[in-house]
C-alpha positions, 0 to 999 in steps of 0.5 A: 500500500502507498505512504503518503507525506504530508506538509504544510507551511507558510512560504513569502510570496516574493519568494515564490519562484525561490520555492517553486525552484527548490521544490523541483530540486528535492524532487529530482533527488526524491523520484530518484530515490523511490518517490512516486509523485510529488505535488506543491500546491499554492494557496489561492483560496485559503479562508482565516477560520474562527477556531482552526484553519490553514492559516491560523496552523502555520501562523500565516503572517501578511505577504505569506501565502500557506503552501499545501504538499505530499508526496507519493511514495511505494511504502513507507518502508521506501520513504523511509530508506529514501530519507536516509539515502537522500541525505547522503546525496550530494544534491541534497548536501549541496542545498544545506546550508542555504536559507530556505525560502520559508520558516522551518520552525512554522512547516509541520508534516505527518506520514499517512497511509491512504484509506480512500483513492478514488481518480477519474 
């Protein structure tokens, strides 16, 4: 059965080309290391809520916009061993120690194994 990472997070709209640009780079180096799929989605309508919302969860502040994420893997054994390979690949090394273009200490994600996949 497939594993499915989740994340969330706030990114800065003027850094917005930045991100797009390292979410292909950690794609590269993710499909070649077992992932299946990886989607980056970028918030276009993203309501404030009263309790919970978006938002609210990665403290969204002004020029932010909340990005929504996974990635698609064969297994969570895989994504697992990916994770630990990755960090070994030169290309990943390569993008430490650079500042990325939105606040860690804000992202959250989460590892899910699907119970519904329906696609027409």
């Amino acid at each position: 059965m497939s594993y499915v990472q989740g994340f969330l997070l706030a990114v800065p709209e003027a850094r917005k080309a930045e991100y797009i640009a390292l979410a292909e780079a950690v794609w590269e180096v993710a499909r070649d290391h077992g992932c299946l799929a990886l989607r980056e989605n970028w918030g276009v309508d993203v309501p404030d809520g009263t309790v919970t919302s978006f938002p609210m969860a990665v403290k969204l502040a002004a020029g932010e916009t909340v990005v929504f994420a996974w990635m698609e893997w064969p297994d969570r054994e895989t994504c697992e061993a990916a994770h630990r390979s990755m960090m070994e690949d030169p290309r990943m090394q390569a993008m430490h120690g650079r500042k990325p273009p939105f606040d860690g200490m804000r992202m959250m994600w989460g590892g899910f194994a699907p119970v519904v996949d329906r696609r027409a």
